[in-house]
matplotlib code that plots the C-alpha trace (Angstrom):
import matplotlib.pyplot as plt

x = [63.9, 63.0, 60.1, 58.9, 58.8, 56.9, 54.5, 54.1, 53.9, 51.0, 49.1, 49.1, 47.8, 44.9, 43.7, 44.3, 42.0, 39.3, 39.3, 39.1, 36.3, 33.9, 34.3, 33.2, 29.3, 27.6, 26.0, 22.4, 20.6, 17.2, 15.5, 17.4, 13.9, 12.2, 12.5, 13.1, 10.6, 12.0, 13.6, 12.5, 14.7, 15.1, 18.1, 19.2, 17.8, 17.0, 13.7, 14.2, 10.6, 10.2, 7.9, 7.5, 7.0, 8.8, 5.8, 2.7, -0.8, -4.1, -5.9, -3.8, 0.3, 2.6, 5.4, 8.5, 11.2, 14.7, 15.2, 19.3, 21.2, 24.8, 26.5, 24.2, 20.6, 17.9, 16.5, 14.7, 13.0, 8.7, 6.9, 3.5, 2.4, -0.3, -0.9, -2.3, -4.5, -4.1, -7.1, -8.2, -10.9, -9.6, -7.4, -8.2, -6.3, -7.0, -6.9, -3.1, -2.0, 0.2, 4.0, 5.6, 9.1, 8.9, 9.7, 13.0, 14.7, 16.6, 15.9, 13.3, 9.7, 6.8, 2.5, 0.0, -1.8, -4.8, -4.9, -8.5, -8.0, -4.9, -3.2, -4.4, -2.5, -3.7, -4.1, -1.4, -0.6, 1.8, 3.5, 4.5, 6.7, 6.8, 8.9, 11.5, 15.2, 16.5, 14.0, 14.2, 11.4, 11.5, 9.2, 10.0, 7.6, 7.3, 5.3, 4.7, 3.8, 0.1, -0.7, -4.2, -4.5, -5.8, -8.4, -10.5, -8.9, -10.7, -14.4, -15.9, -19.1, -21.8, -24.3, -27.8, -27.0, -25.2, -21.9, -19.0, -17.0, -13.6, -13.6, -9.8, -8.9, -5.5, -5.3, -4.5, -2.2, -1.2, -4.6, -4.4, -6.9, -7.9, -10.2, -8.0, -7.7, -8.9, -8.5, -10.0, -10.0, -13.3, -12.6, -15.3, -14.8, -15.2, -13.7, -11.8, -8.2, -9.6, -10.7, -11.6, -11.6, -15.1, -15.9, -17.9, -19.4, -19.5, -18.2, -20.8, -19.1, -20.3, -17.5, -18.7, -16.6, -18.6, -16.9, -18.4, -22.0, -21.1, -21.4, -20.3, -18.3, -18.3, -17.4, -16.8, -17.0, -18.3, -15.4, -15.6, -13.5, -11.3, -7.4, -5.1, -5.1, -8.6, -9.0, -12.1, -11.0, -12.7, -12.3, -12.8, -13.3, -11.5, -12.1, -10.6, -8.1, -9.1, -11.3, -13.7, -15.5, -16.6, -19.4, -19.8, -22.5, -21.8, -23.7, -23.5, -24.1, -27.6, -27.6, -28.7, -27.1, -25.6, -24.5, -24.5, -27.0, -27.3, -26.4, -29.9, -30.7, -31.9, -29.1, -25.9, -23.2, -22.9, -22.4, -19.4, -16.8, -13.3, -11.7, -9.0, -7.6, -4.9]
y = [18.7, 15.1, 15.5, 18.4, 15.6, 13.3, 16.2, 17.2, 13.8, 13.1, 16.4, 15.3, 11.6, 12.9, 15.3, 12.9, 10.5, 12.8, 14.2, 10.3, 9.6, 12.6, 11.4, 7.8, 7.7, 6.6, 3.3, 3.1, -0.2, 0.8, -2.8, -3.3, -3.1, -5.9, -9.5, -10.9, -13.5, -14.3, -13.7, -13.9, -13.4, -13.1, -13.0, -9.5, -8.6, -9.8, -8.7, -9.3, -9.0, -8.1, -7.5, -6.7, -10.0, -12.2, -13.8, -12.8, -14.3, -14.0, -10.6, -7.4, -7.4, -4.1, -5.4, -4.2, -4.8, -3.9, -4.8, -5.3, -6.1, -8.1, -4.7, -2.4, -1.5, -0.1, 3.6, 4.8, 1.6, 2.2, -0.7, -2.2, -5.6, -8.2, -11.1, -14.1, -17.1, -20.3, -22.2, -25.2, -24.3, -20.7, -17.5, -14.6, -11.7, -10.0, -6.3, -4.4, -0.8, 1.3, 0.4, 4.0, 4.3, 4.5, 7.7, 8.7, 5.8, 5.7, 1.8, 0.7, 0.1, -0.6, -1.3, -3.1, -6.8, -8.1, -12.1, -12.8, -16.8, -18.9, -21.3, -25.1, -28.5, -27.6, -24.2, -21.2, -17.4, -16.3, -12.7, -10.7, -8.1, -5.6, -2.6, -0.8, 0.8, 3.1, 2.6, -1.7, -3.9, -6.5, -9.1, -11.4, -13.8, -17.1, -18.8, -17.0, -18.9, -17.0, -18.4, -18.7, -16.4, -17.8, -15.2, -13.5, -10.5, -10.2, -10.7, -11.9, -11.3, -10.7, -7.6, -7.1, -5.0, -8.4, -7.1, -8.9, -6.9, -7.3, -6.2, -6.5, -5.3, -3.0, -1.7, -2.2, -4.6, -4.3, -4.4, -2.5, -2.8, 1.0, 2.8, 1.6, 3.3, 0.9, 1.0, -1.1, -1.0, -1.9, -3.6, -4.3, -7.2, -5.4, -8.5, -11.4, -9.5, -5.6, -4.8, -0.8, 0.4, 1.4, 5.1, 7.1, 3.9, 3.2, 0.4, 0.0, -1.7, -3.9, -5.6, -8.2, -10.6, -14.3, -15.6, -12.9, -12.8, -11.4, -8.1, -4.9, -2.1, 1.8, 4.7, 3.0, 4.8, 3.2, 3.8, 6.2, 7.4, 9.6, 11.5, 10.6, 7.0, 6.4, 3.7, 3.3, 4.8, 4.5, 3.6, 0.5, 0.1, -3.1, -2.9, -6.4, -8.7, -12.2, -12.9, -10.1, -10.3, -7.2, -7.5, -5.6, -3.8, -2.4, 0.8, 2.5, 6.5, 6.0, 4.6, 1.1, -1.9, -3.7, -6.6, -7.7, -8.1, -6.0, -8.1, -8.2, -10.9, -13.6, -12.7, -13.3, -12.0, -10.5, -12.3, -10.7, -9.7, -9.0, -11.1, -9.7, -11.7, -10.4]
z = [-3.7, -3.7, -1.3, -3.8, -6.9, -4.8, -3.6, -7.6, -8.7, -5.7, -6.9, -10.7, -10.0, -7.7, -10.6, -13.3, -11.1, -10.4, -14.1, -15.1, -12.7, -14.0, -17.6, -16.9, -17.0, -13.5, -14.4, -13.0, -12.2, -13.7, -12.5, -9.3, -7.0, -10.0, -10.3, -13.4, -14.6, -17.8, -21.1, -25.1, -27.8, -31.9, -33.8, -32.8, -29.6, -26.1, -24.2, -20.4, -18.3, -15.1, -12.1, -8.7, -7.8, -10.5, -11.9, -14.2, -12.7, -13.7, -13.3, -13.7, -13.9, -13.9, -16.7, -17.1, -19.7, -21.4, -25.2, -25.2, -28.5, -28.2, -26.3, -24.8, -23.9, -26.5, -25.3, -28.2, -29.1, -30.5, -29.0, -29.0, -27.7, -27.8, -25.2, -27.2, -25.0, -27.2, -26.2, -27.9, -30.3, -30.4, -29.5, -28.1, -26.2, -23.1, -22.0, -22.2, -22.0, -24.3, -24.1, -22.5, -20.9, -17.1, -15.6, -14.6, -16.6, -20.1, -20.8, -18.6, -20.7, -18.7, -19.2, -18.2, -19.3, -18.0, -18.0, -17.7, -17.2, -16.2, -18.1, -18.1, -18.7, -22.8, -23.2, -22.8, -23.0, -25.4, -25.6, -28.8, -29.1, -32.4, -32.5, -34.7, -33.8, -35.9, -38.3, -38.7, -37.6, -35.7, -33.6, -30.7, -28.9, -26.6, -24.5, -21.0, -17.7, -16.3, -13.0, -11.3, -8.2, -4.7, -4.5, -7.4, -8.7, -12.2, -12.9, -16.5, -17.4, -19.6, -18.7, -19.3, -22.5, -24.2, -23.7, -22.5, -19.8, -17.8, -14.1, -12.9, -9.2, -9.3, -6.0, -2.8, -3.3, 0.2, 2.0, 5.7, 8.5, 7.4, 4.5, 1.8, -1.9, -3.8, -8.1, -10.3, -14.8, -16.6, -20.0, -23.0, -25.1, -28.8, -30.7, -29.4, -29.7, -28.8, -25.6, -25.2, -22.0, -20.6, -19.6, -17.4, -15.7, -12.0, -10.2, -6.8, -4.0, -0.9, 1.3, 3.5, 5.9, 4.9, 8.1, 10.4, 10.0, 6.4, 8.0, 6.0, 6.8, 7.0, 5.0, 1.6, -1.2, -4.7, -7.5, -10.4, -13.0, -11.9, -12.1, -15.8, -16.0, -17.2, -14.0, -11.4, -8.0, -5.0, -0.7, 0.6, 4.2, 6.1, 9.6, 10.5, 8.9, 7.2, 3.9, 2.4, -0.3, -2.4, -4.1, -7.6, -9.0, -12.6, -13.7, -16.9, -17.7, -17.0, -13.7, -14.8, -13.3, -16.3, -13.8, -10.2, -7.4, -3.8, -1.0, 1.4, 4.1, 1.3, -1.4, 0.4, -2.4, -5.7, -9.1, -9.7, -7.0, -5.7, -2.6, -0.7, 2.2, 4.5]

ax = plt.figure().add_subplot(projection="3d")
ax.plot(x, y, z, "-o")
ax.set_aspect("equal")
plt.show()
């Protein structure tokens, strides 16, 4: 009889585990592969930013971020964003996406900022946040740290047509001794705090290896616009590892080179260009 209580009594606390365990919500890490880089508040929320990397540099950044109030994490938050450069005579802002939630996650918000320059000793970028919950409105910003890459990764520059364009390199962010997809976004300056993106352009490409002869490489392709995301896509043939260059040729609708210069025995490089050393 006893060892018929202890069997019943065994039974009832496994099912009243189990039942407890498939109430309780499974709680997800949604930024466990990011690195945080760092955090700006107001008086009732919290906006944490991340990266892949932990740190925002100059030329294009994938940004992540949670808004969080004093308990728990903000899914149905509408946000928009503006990067501000604080220079000494003037401000300005730079190119940056759309604010969407990233795919498969309930709190995670992520878009994309193009810092065309890196901070100085005097001058600095600063982030704002707008965006209403549940129908308030609220604003956060600070001061973010933008470092200077080693190599370029963004080209400024006027074209033959007086306009003032951004050239930022997305991809590959993990060059390969291969034909490499390679991604780029094409910016116009309208005003000093729009920046449309540029359609139906092409971006001509011409990698060359200054310490070897500046010789090219095969089987490159020159980037159109191409697939959802309203970027430059193209191939870029490495054939060894070390320092290339990729010399730019911008051409509008018509064919006409807006900006940049062919490589040829007397003309060593481009005006504007990408480097990629691996």
């Amino acid at each position: 009889m006893k060892l018929l209580k202890y069997i019943s009594f065994f039974a009832a606390t496994i099912l009243f585990s189990c039942s407890s365990n498939d109430d309780t919500p499974i709680q997800i890490n949604e930024t466990k592969d990011l690195i945080l880089v760092q955090e700006i508040q107001n008086e009732a929320h919290s906006i944490t930013i991340f990266t892949e990397d932990g740190k925002l540099e100059q030329g294009y950044n994938k940004i992540y971020f949670q808004i969080k109030d004093e308990e728990d994490f903000i899914s149905n938050a509408e946000v928009s964003w503006t990067p501000v450069m604080h220079m000494e005579a003037m401000s300005h802002s730079g190119p940056h996406s759309e604010i969407n939630k990233k795919a498969g996650t309930e709190t995670l918000y992520e878009g994309y900022i193009i810092f065309q320059m890196a901070q100085n000793n005097t001058e600095y970028w600063e982030l704002d946040f707008n965006y209403s919950v549940a129908g308030q409105e609220h604003s956060a910003k600070d001061i973010i740290e933008v470092i200077p890459t080693e190599r370029n990764r963004v080209s400024v520059f006027t074209g033959s047509d007086g306009v003032r364009y951004i050239a930022a390199l997305i991809e590959p962010q993990a060059p390969k001794v291969a034909v490499n997809d390679i991604s780029a976004a094409i910016f116009r300056m309208e005003n000093m705090m729009s920046f449309p993106m540029v359609n139906s352009y092409t971006l001509k490409l011409d990698p060359r290896m200054p310490s070897m002869g500046n010789h090219s490489s095969p089987n490159n392709e020159d980037l159109f616009q191409a697939g959802l995301d309203d970027f430059y896509h193209g191939k870029l043939s490495l054939t060894m590892s070390g320092y290339w260059k990729i010399n730019l040729q911008l051409l509008n609708e018509a064919g006409e080179v807006l900006k940049g210069e062919e490589v040829t025995e007397t003309n060593e490089s481009s005006s504007i260009y990408f480097e990629i050393e691996f």
